[in-house]
N, CA, C and O atoms as a GROMACS GRO file, in nm:
protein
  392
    1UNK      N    1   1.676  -5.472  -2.863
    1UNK     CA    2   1.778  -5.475  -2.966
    1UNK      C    3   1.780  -5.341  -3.040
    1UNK      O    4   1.684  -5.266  -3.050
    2UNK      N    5   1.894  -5.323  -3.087
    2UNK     CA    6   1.921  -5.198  -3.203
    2UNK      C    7   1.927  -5.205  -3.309
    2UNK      O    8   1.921  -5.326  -3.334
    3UNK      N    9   1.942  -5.117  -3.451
    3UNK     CA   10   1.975  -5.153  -3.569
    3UNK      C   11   2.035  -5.013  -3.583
    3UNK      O   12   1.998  -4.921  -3.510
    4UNK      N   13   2.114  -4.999  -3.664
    4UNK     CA   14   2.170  -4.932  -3.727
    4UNK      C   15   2.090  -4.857  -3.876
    4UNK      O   16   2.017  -4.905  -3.962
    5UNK      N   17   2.146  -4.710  -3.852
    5UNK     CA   18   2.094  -4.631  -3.965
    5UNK      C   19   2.167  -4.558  -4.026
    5UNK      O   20   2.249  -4.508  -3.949
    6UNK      N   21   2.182  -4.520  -4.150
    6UNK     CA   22   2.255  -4.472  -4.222
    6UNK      C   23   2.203  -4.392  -4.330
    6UNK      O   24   2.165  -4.440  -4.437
    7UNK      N   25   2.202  -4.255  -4.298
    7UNK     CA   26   2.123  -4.176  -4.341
    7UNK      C   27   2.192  -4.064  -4.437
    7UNK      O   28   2.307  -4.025  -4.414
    8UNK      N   29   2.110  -4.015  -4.551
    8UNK     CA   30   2.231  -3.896  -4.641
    8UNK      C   31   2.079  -3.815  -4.694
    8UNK      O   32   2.007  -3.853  -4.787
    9UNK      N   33   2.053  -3.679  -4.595
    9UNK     CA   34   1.988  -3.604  -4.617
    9UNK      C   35   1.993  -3.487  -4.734
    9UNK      O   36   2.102  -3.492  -4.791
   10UNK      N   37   1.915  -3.395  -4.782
   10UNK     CA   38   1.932  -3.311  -4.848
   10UNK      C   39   2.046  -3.227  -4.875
   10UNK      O   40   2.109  -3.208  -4.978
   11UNK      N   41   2.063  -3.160  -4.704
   11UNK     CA   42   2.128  -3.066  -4.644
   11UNK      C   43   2.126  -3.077  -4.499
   11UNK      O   44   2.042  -3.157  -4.457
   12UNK      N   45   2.206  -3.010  -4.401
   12UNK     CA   46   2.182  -3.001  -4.271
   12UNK      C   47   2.077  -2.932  -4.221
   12UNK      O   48   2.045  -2.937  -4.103
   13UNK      N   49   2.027  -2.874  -4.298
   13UNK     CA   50   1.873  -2.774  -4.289
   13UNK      C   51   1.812  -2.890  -4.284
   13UNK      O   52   1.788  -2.939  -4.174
   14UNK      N   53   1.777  -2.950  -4.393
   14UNK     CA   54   1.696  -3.117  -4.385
   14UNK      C   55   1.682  -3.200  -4.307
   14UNK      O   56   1.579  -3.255  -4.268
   15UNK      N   57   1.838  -3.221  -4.265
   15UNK     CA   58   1.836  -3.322  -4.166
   15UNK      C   59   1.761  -3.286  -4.022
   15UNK      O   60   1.668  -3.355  -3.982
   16UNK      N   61   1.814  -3.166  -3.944
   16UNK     CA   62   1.754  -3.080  -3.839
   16UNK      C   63   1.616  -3.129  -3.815
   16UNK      O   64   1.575  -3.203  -3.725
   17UNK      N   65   1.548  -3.068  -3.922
   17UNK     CA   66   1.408  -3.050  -3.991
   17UNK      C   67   1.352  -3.177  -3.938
   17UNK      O   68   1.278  -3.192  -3.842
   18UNK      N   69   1.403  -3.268  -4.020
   18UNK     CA   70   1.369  -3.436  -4.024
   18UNK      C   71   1.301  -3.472  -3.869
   18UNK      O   72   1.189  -3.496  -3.823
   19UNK      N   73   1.471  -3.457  -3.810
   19UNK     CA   74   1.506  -3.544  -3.707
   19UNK      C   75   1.411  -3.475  -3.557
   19UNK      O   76   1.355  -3.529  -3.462
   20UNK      N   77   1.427  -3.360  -3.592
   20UNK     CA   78   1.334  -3.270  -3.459
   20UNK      C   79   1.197  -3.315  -3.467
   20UNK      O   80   1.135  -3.346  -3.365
   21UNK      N   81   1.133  -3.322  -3.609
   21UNK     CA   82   0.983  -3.362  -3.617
   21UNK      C   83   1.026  -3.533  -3.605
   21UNK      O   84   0.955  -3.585  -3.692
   22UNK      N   85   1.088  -3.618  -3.555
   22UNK     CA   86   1.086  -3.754  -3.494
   22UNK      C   87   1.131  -3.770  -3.381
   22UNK      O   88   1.183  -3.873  -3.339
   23UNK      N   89   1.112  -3.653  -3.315
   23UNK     CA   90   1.161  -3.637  -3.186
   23UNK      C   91   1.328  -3.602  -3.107
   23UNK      O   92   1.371  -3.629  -2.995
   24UNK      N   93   1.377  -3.548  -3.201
   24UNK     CA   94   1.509  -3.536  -3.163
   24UNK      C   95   1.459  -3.389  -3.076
   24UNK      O   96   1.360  -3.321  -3.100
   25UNK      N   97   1.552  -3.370  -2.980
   25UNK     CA   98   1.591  -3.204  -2.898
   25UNK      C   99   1.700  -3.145  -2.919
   25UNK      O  100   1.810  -3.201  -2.922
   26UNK      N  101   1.674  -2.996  -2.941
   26UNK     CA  102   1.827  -2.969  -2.924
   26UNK      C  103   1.890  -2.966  -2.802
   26UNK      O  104   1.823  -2.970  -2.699
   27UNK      N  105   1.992  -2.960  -2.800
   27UNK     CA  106   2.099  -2.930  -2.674
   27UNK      C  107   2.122  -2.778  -2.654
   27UNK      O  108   2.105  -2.698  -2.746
   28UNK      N  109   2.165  -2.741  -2.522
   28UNK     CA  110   2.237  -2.603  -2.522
   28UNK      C  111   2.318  -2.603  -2.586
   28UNK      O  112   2.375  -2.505  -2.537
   29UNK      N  113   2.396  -2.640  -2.683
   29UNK     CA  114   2.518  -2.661  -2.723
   29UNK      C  115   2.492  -2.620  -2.887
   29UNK      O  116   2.583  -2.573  -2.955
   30UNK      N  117   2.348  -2.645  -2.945
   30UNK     CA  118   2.265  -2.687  -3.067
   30UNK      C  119   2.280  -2.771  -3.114
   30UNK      O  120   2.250  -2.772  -3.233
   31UNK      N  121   2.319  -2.861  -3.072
   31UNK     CA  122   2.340  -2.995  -3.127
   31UNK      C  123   2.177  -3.024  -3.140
   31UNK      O  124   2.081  -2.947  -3.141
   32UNK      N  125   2.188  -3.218  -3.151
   32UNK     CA  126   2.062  -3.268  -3.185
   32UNK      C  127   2.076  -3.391  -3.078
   32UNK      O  128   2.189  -3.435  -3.062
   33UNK      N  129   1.948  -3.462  -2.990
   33UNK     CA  130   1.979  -3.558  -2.905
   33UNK      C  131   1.828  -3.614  -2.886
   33UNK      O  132   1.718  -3.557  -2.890
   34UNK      N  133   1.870  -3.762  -2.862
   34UNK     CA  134   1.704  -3.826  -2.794
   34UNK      C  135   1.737  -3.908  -2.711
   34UNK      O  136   1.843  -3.972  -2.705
   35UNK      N  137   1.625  -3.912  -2.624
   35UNK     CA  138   1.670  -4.044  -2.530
   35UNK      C  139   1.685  -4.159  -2.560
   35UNK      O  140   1.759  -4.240  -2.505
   36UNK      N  141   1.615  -4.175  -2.647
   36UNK     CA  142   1.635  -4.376  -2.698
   36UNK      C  143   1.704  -4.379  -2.789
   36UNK      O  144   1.713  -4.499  -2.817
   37UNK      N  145   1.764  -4.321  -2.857
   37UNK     CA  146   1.824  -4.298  -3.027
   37UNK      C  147   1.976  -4.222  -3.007
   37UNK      O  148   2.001  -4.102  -2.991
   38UNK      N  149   2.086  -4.362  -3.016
   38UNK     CA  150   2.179  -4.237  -3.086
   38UNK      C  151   2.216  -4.164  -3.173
   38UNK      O  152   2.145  -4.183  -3.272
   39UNK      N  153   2.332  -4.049  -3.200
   39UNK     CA  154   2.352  -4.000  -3.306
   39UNK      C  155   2.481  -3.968  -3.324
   39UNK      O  156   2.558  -3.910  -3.246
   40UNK      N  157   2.504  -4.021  -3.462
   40UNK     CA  158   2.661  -3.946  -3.498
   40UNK      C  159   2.640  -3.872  -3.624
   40UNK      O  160   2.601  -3.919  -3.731
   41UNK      N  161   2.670  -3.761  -3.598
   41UNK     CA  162   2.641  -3.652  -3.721
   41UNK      C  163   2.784  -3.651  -3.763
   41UNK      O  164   2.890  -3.625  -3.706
   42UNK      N  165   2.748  -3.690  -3.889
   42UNK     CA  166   2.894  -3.714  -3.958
   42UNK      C  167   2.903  -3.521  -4.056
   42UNK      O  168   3.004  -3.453  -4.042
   43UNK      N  169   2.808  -3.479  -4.126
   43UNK     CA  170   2.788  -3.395  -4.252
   43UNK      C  171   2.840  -3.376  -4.342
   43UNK      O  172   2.773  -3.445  -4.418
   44UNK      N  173   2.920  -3.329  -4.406
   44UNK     CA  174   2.963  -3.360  -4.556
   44UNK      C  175   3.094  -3.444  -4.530
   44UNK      O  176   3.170  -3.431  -4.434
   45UNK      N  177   3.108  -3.547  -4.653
   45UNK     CA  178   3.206  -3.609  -4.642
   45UNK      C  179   3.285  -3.569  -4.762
   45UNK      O  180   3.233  -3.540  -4.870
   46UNK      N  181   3.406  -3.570  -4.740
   46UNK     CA  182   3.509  -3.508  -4.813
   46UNK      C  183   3.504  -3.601  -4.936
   46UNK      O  184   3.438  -3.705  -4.928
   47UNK      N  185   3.563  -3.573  -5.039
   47UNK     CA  186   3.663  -3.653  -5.158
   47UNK      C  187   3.752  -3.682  -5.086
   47UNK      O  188   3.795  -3.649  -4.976
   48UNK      N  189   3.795  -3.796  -5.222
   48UNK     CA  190   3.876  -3.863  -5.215
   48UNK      C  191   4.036  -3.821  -5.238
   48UNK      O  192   4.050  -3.767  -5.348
   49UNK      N  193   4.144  -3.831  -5.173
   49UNK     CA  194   4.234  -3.721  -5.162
   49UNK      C  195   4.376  -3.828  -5.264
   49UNK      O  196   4.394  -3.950  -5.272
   50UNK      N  197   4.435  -3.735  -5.312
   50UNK     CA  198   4.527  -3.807  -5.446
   50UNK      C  199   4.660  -3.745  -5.359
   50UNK      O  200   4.671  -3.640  -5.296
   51UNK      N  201   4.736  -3.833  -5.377
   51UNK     CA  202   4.882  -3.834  -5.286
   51UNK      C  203   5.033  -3.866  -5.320
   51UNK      O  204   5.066  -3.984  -5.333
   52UNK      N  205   5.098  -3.795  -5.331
   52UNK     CA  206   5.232  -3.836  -5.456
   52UNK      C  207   5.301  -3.959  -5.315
   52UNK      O  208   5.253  -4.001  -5.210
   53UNK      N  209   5.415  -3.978  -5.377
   53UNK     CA  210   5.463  -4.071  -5.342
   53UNK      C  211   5.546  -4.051  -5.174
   53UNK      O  212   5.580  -4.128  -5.084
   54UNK      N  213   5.555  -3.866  -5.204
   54UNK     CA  214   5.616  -3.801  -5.073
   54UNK      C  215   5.480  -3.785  -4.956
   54UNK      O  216   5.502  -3.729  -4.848
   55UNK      N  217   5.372  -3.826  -4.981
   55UNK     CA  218   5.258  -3.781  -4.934
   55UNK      C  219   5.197  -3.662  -4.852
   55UNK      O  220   5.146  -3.638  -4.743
   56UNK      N  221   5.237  -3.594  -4.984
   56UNK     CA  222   5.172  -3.448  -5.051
   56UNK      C  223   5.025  -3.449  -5.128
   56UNK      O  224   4.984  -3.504  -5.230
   57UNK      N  225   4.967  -3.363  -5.034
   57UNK     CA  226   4.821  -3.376  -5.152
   57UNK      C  227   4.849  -3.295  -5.251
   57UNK      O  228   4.892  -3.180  -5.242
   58UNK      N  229   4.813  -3.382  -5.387
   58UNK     CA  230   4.837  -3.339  -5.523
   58UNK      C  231   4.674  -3.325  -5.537
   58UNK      O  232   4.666  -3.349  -5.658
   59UNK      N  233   4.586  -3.311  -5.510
   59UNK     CA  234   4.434  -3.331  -5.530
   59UNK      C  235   4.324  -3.374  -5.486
   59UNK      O  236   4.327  -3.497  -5.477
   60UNK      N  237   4.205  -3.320  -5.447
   60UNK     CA  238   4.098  -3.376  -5.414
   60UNK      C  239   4.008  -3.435  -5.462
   60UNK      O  240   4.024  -3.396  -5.577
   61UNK      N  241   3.884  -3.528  -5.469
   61UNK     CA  242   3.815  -3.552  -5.561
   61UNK      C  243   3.697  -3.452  -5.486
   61UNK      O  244   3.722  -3.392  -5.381
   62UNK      N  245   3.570  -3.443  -5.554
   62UNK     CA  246   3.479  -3.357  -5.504
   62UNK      C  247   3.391  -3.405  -5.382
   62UNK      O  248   3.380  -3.527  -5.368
   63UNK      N  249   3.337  -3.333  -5.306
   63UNK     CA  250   3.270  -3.387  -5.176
   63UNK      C  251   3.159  -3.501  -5.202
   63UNK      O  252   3.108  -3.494  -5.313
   64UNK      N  253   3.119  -3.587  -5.132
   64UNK     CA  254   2.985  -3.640  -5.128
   64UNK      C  255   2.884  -3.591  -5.136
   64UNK      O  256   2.865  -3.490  -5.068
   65UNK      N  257   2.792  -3.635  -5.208
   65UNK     CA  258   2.625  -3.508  -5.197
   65UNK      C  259   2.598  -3.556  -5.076
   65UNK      O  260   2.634  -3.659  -5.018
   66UNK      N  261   2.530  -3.469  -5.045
   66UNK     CA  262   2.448  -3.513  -4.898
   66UNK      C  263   2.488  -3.463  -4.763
   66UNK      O  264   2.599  -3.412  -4.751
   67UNK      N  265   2.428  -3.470  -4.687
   67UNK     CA  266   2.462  -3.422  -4.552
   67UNK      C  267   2.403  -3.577  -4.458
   67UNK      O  268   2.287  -3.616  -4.446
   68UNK      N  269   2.517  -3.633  -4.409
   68UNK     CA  270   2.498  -3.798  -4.366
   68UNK      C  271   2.549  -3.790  -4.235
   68UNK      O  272   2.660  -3.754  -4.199
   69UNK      N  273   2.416  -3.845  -4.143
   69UNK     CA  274   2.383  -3.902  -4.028
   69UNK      C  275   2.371  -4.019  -4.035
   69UNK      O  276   2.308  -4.075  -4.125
   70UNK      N  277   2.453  -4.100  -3.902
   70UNK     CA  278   2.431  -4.229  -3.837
   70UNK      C  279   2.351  -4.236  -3.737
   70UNK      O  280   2.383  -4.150  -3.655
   71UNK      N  281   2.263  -4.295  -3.705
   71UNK     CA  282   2.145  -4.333  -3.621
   71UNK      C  283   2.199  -4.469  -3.558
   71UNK      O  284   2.256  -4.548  -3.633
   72UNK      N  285   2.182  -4.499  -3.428
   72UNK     CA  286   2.144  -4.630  -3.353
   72UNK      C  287   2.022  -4.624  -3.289
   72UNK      O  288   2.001  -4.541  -3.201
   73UNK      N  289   1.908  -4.737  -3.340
   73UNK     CA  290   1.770  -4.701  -3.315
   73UNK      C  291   1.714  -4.814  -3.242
   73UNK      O  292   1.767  -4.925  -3.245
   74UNK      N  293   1.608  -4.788  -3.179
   74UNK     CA  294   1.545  -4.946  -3.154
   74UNK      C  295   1.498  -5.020  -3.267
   74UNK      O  296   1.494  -4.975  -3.382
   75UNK      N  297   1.446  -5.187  -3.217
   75UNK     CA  298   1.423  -5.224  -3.373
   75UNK      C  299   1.355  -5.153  -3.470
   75UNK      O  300   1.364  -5.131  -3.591
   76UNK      N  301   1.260  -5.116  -3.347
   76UNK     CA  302   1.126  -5.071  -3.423
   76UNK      C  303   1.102  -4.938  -3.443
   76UNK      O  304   0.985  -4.903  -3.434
   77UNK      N  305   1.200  -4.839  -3.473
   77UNK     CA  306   1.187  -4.741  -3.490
   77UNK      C  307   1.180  -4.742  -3.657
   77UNK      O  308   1.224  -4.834  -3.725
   78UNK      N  309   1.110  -4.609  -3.716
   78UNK     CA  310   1.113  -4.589  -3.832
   78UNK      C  311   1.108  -4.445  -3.840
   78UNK      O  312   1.040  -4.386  -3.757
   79UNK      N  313   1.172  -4.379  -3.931
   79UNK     CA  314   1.158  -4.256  -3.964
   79UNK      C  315   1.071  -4.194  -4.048
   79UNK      O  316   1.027  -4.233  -4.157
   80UNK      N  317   1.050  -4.091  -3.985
   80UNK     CA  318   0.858  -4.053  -4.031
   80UNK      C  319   0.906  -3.903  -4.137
   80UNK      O  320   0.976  -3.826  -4.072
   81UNK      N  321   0.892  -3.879  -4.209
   81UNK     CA  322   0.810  -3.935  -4.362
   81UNK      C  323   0.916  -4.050  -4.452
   81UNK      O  324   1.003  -4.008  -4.527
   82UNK      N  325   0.893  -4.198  -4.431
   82UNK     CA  326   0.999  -4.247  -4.494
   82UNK      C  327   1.071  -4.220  -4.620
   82UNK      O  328   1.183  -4.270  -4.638
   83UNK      N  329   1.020  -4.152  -4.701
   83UNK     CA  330   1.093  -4.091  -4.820
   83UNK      C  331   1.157  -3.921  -4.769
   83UNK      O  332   1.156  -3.827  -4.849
   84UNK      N  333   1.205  -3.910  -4.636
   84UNK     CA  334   1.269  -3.796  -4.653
   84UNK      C  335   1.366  -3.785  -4.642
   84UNK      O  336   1.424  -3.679  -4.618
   85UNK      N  337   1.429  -3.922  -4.661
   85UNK     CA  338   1.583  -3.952  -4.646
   85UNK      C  339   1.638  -4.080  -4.711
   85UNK      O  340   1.565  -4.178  -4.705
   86UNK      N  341   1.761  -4.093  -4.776
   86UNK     CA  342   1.780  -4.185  -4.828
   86UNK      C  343   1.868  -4.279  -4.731
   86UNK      O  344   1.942  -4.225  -4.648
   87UNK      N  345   1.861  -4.466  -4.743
   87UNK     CA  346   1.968  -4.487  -4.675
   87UNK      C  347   2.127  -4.512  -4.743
   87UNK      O  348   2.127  -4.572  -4.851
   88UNK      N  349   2.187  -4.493  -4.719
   88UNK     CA  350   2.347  -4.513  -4.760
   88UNK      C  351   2.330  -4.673  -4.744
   88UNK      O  352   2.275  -4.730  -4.650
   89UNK      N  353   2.405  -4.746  -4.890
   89UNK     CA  354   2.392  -4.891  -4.889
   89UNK      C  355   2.604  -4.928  -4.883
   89UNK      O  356   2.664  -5.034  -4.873
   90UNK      N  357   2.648  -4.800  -4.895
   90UNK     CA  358   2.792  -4.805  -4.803
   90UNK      C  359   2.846  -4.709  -4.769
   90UNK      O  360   2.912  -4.635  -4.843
   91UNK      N  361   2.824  -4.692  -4.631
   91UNK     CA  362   2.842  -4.611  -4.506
   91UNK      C  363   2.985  -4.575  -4.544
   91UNK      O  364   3.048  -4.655  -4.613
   92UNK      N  365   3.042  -4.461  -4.503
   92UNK     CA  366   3.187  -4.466  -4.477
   92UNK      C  367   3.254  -4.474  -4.342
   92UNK      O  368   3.368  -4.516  -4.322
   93UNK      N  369   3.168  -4.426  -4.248
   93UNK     CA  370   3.157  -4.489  -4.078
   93UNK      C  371   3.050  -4.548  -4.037
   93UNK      O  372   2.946  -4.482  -4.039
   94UNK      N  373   3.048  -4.636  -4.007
   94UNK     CA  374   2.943  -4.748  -3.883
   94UNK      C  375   3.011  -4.724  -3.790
   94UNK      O  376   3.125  -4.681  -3.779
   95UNK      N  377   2.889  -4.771  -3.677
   95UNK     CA  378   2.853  -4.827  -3.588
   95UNK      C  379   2.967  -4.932  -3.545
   95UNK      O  380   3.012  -5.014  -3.624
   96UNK      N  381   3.016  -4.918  -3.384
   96UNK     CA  382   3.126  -5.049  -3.374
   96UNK      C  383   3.023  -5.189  -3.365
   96UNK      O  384   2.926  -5.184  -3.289
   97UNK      N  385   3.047  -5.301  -3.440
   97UNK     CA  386   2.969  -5.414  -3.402
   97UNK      C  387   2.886  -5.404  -3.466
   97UNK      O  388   2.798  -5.476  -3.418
   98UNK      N  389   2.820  -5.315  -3.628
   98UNK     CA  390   2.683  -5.330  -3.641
   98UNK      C  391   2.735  -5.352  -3.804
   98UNK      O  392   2.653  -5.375  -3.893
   0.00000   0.00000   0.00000
């Protein structure tokens, strides 16, 4: 079975950091990848965008803190140092089905 993770790191420096010392690899590409673990690297998430009636952006709100990764893990995975990441208690993308 899997569970779902929902992660909002420092920075993308952080996250890297994190995820390589729990076994992630990079790719030729530099991405980040593991064999048992997926990943959707989301990283900063925008504000919230204000819209006249012609839907014109009249405004942004300010970005999300954080730099936020989705994880699909086995059950029993845990991320090692557990305080080096917080989890998001509402995601703005999941997982289909989770």
């Amino acid at each position: 079975m899997m569970k779902p993770l929902y992660l909002k790191f420092e920075s993308k420096n952080n996250a890297e950091s994190v995820l390589l010392s729990n076994g992630f690899k990079r790719d030729e590409a530099g991405g980040l990848h593991s064999d048992s673990v997926l990943i959707d690297v989301i990283g900063v998430i925008p504000g919230k965008l204000v819209v006249d009636s012609q839907g014109n952006i009249v405004s942004q709100g300010a970005d999300l803190p954080g730099w936020h990764v989705n994880l699909l893990v086995p059950d029993d995975y845990v991320i090692q140092p557990p305080n080096a990441v917080v989890t998001v208690a509402t995601p703005v993308r999941k997982w289909a089905g989770y």
